[in-house]
Backbone as CSV, one residue per row, in Angstrom:
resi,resn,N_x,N_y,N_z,CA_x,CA_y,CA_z,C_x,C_y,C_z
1,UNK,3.508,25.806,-0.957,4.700,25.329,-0.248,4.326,24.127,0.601
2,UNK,5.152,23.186,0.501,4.541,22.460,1.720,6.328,21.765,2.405
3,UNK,5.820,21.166,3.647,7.030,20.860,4.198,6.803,19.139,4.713
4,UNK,7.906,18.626,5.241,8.158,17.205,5.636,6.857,17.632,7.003
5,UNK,6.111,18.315,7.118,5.123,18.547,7.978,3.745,17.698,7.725
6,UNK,4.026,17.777,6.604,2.647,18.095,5.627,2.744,16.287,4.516
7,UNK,1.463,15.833,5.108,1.141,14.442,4.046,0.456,14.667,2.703
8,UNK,0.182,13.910,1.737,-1.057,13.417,1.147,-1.698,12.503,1.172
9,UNK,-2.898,12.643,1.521,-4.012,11.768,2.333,-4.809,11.455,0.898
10,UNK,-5.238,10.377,0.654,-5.539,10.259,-0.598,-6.878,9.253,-0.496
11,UNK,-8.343,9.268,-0.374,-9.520,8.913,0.170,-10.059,7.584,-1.584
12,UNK,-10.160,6.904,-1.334,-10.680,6.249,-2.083,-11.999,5.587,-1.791
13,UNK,-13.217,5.837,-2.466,-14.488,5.344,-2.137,-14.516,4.002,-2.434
14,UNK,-15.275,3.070,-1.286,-15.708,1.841,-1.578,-17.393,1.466,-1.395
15,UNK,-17.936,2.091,-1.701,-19.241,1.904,-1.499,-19.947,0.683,-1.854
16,UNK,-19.101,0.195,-3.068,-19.610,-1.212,-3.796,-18.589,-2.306,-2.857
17,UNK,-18.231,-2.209,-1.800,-17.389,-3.144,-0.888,-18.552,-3.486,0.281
18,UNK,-18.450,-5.036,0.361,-18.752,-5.883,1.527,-17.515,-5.484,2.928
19,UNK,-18.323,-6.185,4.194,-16.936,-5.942,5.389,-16.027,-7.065,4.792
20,UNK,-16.312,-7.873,4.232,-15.566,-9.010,3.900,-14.336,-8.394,2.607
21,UNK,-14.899,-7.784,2.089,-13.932,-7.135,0.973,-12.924,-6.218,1.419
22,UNK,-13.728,-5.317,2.451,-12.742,-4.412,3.291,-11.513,-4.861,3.920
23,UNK,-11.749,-6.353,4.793,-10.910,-6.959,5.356,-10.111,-7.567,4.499
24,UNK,-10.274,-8.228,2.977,-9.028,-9.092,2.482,-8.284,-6.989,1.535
25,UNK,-9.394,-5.834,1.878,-8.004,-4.884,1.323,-7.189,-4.653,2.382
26,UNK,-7.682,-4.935,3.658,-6.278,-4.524,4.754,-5.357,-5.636,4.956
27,UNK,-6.181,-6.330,4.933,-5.106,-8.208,4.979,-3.965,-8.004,3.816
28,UNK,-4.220,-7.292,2.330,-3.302,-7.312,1.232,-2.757,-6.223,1.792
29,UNK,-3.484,-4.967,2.305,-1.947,-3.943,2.334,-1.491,-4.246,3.341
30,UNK,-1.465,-5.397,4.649,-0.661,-5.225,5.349,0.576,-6.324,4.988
31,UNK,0.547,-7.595,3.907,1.251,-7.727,3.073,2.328,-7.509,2.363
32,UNK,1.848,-6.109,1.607,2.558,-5.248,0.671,3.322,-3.765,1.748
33,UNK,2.557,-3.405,2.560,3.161,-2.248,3.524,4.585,-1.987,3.180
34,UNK,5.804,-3.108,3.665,6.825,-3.064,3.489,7.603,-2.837,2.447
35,UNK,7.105,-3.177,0.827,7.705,-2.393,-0.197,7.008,-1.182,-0.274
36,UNK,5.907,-1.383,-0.254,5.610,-0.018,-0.034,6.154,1.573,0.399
37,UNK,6.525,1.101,1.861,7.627,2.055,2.286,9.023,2.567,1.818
38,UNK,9.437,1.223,0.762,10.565,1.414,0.087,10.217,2.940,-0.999
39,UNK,8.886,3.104,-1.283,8.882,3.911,-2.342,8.657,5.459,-1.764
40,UNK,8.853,5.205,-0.081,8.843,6.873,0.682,9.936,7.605,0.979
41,UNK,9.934,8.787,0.913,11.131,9.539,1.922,10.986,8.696,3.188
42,UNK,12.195,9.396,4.106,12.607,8.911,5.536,11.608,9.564,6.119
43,UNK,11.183,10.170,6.099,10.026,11.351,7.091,8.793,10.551,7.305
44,UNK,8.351,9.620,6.137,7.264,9.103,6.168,7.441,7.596,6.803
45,UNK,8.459,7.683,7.003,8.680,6.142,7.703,8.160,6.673,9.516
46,UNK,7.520,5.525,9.759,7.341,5.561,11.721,6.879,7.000,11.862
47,UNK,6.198,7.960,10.786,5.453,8.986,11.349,4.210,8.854,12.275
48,UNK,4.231,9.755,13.306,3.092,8.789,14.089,1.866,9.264,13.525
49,UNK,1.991,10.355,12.436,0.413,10.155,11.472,0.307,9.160,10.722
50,UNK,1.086,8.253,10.403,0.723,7.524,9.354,1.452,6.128,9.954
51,UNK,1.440,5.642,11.064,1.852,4.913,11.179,1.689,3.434,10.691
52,UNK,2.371,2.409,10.737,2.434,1.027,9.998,1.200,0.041,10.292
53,UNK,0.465,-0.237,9.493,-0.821,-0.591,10.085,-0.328,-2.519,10.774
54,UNK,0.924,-2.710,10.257,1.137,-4.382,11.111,2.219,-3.356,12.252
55,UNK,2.403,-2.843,12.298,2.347,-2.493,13.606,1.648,-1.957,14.865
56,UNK,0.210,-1.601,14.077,-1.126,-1.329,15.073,-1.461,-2.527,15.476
57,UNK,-1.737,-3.398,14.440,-2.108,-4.469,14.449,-1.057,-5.821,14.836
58,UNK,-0.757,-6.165,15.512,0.704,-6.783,15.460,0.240,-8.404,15.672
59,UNK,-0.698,-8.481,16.485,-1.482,-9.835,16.801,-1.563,-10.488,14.962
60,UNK,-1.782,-9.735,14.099,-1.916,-10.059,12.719,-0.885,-9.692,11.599
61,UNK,0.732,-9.661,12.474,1.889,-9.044,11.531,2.095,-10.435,10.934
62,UNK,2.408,-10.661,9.667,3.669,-11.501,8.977,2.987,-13.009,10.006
63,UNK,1.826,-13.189,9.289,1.175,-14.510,9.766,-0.192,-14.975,9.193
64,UNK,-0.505,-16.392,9.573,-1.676,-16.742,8.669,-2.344,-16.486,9.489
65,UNK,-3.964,-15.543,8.919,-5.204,-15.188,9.753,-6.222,-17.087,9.595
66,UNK,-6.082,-16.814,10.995,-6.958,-18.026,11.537,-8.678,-17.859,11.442
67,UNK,-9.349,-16.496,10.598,-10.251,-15.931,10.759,-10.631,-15.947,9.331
68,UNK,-12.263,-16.668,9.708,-13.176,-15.757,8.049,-12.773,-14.236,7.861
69,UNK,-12.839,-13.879,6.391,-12.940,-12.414,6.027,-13.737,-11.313,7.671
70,UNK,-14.514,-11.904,7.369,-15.795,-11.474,8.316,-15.443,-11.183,9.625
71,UNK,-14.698,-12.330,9.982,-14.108,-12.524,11.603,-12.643,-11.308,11.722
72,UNK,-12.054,-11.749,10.640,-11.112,-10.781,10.625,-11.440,-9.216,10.938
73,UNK,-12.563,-8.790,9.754,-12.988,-7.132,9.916,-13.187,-7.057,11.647
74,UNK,-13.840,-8.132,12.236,-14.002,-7.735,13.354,-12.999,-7.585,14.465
75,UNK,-12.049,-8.324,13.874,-11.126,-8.067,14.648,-10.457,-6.864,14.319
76,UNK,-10.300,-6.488,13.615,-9.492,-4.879,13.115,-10.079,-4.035,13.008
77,UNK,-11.486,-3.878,13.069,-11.964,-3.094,12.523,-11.752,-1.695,13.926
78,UNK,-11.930,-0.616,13.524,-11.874,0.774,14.591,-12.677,0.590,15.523
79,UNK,-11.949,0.861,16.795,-13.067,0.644,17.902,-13.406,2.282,17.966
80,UNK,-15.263,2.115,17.824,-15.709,3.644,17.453,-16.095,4.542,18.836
81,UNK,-15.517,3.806,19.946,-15.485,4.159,21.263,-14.213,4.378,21.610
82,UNK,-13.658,4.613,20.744,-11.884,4.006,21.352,-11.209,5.495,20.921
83,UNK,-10.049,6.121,20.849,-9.040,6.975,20.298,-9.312,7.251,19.028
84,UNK,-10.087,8.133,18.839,-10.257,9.222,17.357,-8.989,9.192,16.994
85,UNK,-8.190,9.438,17.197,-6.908,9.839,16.535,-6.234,8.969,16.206
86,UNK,-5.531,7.747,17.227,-4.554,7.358,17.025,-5.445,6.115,16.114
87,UNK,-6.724,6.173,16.243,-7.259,4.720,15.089,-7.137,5.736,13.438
88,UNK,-7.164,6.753,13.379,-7.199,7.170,11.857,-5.639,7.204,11.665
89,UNK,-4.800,7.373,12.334,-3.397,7.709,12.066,-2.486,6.487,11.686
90,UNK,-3.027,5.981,10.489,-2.398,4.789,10.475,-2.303,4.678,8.798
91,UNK,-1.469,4.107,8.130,-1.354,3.665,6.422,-2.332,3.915,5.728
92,UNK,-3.295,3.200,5.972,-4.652,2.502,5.223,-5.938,3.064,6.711
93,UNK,-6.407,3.617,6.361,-7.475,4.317,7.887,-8.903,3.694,7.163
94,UNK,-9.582,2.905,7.829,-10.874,2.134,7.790,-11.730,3.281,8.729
95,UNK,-11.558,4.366,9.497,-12.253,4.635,10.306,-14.053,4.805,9.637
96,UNK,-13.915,5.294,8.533,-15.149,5.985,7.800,-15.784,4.527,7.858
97,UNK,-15.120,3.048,7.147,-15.890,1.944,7.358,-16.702,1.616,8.128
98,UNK,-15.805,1.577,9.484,-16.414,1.772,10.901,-17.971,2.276,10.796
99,UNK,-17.403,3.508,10.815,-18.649,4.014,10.836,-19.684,3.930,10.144
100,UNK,-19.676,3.559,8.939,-20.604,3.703,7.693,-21.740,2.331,8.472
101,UNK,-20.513,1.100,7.955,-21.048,0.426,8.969,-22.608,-0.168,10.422
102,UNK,-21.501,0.674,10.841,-22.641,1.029,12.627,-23.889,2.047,12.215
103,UNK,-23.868,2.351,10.827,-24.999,3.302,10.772,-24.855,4.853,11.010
104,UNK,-23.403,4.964,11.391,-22.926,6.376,11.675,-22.174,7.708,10.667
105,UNK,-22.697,6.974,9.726,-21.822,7.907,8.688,-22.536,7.366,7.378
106,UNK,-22.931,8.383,6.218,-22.886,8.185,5.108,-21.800,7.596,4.252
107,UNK,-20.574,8.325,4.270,-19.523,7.916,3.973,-18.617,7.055,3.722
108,UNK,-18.337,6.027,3.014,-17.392,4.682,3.127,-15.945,5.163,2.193
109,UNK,-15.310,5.277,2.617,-13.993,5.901,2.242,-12.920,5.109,2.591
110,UNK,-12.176,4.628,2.049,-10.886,4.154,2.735,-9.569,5.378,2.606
111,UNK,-8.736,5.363,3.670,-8.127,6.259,3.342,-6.368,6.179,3.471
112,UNK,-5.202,6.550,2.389,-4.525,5.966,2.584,-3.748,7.468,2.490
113,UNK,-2.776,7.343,3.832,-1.771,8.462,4.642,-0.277,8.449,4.437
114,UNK,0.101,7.754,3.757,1.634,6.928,3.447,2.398,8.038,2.845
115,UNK,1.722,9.043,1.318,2.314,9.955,0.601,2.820,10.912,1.551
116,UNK,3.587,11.417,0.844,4.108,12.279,1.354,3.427,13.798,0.833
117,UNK,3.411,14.597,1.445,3.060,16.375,0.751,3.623,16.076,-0.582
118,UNK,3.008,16.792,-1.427,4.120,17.422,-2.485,3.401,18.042,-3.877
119,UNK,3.838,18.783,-4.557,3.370,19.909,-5.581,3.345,18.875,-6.817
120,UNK,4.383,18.120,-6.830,4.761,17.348,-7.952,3.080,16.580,-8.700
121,UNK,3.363,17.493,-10.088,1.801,16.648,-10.202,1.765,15.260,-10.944
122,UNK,3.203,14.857,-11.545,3.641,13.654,-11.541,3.408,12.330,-10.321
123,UNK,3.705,12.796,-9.335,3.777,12.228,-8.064,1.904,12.311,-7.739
124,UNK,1.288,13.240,-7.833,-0.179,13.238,-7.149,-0.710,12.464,-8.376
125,UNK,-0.451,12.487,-9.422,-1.273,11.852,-10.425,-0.883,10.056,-10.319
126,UNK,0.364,9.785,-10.072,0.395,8.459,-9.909,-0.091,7.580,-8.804
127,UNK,0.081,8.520,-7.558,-0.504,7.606,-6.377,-1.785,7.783,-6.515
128,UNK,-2.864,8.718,-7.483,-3.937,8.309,-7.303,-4.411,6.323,-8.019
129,UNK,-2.971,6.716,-9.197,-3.638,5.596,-9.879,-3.352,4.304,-9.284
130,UNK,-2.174,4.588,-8.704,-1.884,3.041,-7.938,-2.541,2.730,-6.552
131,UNK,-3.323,3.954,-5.998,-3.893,3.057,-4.853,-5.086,3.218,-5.678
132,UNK,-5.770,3.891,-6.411,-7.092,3.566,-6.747,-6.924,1.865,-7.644
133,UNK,-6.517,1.344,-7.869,-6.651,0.016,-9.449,-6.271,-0.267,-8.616
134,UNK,-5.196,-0.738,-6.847,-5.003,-1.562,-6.076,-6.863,-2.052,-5.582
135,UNK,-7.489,-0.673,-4.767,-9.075,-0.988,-4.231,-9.135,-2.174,-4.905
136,UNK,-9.322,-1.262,-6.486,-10.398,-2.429,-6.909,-9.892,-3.103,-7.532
137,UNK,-8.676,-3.378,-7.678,-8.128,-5.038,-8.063,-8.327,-5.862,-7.233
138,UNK,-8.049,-5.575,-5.977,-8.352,-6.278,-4.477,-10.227,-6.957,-4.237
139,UNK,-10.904,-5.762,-4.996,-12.487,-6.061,-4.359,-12.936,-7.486,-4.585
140,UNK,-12.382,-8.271,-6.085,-13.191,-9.266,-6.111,-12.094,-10.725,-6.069
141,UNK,-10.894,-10.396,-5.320,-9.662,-11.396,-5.126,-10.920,-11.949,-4.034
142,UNK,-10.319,-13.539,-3.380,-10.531,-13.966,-2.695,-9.728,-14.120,-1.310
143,UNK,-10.313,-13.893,0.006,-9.512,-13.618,1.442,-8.273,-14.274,1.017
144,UNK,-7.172,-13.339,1.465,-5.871,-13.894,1.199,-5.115,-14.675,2.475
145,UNK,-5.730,-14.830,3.623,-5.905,-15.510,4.839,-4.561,-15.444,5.630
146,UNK,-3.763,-14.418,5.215,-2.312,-13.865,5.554,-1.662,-13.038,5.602
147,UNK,-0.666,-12.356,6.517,-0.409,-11.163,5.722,1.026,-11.463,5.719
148,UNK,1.525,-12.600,5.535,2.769,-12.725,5.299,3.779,-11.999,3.974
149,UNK,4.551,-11.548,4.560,5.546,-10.749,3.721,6.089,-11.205,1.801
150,UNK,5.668,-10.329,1.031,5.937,-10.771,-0.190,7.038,-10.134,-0.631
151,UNK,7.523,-10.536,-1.956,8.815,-9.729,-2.590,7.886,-8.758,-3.494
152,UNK,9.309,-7.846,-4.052,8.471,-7.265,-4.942,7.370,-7.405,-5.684
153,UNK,7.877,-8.451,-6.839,7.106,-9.251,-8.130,5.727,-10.011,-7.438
154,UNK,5.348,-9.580,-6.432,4.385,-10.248,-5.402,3.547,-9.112,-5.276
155,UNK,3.859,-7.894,-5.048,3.802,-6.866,-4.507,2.994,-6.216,-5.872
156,UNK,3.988,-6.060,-6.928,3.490,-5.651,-7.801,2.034,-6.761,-8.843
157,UNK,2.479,-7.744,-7.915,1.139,-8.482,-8.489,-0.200,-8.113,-7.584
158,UNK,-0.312,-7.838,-6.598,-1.159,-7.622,-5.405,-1.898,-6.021,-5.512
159,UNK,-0.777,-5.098,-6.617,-1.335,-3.729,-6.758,-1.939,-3.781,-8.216
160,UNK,-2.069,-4.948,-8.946,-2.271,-5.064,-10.085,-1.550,-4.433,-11.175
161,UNK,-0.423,-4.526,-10.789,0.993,-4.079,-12.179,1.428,-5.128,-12.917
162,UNK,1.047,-6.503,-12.392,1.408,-7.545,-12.705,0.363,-8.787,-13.001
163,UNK,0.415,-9.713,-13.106,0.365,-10.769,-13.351,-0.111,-11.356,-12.124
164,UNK,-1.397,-11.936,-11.818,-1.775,-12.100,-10.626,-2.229,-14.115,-10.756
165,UNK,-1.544,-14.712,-10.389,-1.776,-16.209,-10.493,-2.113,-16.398,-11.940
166,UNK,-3.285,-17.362,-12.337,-3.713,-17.498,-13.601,-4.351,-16.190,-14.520
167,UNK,-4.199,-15.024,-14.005,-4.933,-14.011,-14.898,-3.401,-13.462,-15.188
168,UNK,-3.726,-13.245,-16.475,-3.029,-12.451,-17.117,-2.433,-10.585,-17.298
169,UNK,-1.641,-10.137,-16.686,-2.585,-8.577,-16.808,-1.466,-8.181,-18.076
170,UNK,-2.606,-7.207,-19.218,-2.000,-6.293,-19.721,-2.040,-4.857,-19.371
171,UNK,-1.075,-4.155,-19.320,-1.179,-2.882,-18.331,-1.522,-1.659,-19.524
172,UNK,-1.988,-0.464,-18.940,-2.589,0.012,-20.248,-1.573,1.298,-20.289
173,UNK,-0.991,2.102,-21.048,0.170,3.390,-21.165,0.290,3.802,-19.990
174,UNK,-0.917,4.498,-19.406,-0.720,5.003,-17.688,-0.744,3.947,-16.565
175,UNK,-0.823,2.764,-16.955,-0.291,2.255,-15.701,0.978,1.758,-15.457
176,UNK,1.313,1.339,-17.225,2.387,1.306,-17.080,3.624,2.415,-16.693
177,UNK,3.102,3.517,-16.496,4.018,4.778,-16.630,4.038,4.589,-15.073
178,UNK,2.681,4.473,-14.476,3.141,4.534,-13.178,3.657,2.733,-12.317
179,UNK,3.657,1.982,-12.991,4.193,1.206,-12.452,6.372,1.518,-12.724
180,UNK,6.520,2.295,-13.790,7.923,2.710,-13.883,8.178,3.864,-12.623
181,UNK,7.375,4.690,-12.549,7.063,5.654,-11.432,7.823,5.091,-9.948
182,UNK,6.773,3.911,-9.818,6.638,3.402,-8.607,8.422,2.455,-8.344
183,UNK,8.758,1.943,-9.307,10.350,1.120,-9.501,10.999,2.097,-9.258
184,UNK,11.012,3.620,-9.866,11.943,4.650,-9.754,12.058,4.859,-8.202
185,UNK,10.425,5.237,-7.760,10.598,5.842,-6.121,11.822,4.890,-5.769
186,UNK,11.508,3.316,-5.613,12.211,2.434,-4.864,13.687,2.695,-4.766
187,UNK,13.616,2.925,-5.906,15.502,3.378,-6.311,16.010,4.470,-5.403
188,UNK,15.095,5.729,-5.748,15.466,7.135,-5.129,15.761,7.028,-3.171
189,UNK,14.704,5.969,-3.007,14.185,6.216,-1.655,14.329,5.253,-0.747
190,UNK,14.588,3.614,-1.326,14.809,2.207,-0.974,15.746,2.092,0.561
191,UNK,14.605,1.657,1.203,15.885,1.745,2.329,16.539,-0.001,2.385
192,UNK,16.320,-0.911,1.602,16.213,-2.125,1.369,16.828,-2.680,0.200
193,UNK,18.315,-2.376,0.461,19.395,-2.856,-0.920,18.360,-4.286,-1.858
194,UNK,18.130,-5.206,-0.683,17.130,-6.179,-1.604,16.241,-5.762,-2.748
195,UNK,15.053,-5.003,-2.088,14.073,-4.455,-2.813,14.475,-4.140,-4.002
196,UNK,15.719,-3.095,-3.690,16.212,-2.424,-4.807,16.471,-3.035,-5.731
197,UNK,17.536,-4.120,-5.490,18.065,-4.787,-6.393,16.787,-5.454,-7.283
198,UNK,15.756,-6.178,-6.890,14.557,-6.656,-7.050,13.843,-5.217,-8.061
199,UNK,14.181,-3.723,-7.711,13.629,-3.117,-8.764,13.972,-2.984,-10.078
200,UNK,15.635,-2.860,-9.943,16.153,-2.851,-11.201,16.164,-3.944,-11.831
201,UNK,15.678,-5.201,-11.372,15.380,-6.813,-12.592,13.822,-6.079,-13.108
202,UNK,13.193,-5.770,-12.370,11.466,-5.481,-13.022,11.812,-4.351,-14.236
203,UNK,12.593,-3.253,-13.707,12.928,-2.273,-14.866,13.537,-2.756,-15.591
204,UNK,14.606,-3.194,-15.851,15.343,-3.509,-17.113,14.648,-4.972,-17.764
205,UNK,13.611,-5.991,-17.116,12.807,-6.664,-17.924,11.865,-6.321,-18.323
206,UNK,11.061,-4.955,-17.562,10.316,-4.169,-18.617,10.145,-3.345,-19.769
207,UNK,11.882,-2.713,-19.598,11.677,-1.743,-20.389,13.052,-2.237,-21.758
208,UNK,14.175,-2.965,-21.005,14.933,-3.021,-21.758,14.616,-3.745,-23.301
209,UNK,15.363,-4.015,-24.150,16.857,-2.943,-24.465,16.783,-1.499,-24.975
210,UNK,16.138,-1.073,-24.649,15.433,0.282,-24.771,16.259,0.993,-23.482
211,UNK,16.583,0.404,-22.438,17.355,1.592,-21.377,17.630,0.718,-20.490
212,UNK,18.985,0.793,-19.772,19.347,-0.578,-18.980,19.403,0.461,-17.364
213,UNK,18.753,-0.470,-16.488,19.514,0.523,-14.880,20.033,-0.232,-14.173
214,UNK,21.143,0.451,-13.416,21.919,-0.066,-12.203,22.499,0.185,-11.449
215,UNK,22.093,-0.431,-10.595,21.735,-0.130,-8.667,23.640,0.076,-8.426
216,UNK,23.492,1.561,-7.800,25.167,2.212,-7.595,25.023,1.524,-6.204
217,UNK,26.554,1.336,-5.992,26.910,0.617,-4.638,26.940,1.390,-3.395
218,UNK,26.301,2.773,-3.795,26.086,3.399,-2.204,24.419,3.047,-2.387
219,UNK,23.919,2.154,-2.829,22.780,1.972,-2.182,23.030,0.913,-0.853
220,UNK,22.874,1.220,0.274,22.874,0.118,1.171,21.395,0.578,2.218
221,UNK,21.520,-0.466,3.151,20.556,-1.201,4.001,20.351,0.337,5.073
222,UNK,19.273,1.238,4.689,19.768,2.566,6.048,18.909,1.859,7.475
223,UNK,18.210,1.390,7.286,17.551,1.134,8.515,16.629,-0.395,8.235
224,UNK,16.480,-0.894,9.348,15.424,-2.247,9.072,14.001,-2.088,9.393
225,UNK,13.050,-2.170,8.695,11.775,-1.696,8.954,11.028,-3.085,9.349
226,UNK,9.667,-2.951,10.473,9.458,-4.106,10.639,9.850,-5.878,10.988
């Protein structure tokens, strides 16, 4: 059983990551954060376990980082003297970095708090795949020196569903299943008539004429995030 109590915390190892690599994966999810959220229940929005990491970080919301990779980690990185709690309680939790880091931990884990609980093994099997192929699509991009706000088709280029500048991507059966996955959440859960609308062009240019979708007019705007 589980309840709107209850997350899935979902740990992805980076052991083969530089601090420099660490920093352009938080620089991209703080980027992407905002569709992101489109693909949650309401419960998981502004939970203070999982809270919005450009909102921890706000000195670095929806702006160009004036900082090497390097300079950046240091600026974000967990202060390991600071609040146990409220530094892990955030989207994307670097704390294990931190530590690995300083020499204090075996462990290099990144860890991402956003999911929600749930039995669905549809749902646990896809967010492993889309934040795991995000890591390491991200590991060998170059500092993205921003975390200014993207659209979808941005978004889905940044998690590697897409087409990322001059590389080409072909997606392989399961990613493509969960990149349909991930368009559906938006639909079910979108608090962002935009987004939405923005999901159903990706679905019906992916999949159609094979199955057409469209966005019913009680989708509207429930709240403004960020």
């Amino acid at each position: 059983v589980v309840t709107n109590d209850c997350g899935y915390h979902i740990h992805v190892e980076v052991r083969d990551f530089s601090k420099s690599q660490i920093a352009n994966l938080v620089a991209t999810w703080m980027k992407i954060e905002p569709i992101i959220a489109n693909a949650l229940p309401a419960h998981r929005i502004c939970n203070k376990y999982c809270k919005f990491l450009n909102n921890y970080h706000k000195d670095f919301n929806n702006c160009d980082i004036k900082l090497s990779a390097d300079q950046f980690w240091e600026a974000i990185k967990p202060n390991l003297n600071g609040n146990f709690h409220a530094q892990r309680r955030v989207s994307l939790n670097v704390w294990n970095c931190a530590c690995y880091f300083a020499n204090q931990s075996d462990r290099l884990t990144v860890e991402f708090r956003f999911p929600e609980a749930t039995l669905c093994a549809n749902d646990i099997k896809n967010w492993i795949r889309l934040l795991v192929v995000f890591v390491e699509f991200s590991r060998n991009k170059p500092f993205i020196k921003n975390t200014k706000k993207v659209n979808l088709q941005e978004c889905l280029s940044l998690l590697g569903l897409s087409s990322y500048g001059d590389e080409y991507v072909i997606l392989s059966d399961g990613m493509l299943d969960t990149k349909e996955w991930l368009l559906n959440r938006i639909l079910q859960y979108g608090y962002s008539k935009r987004i939405c609308k923005e999901s159903v062009c990706c679905l019906n240019n992916a999949f159609s004429p094979m199955r057409e979708y469209n966005l019913s007019d009680e989708c509207d705007v429930c709240f403004e995030l960020i």
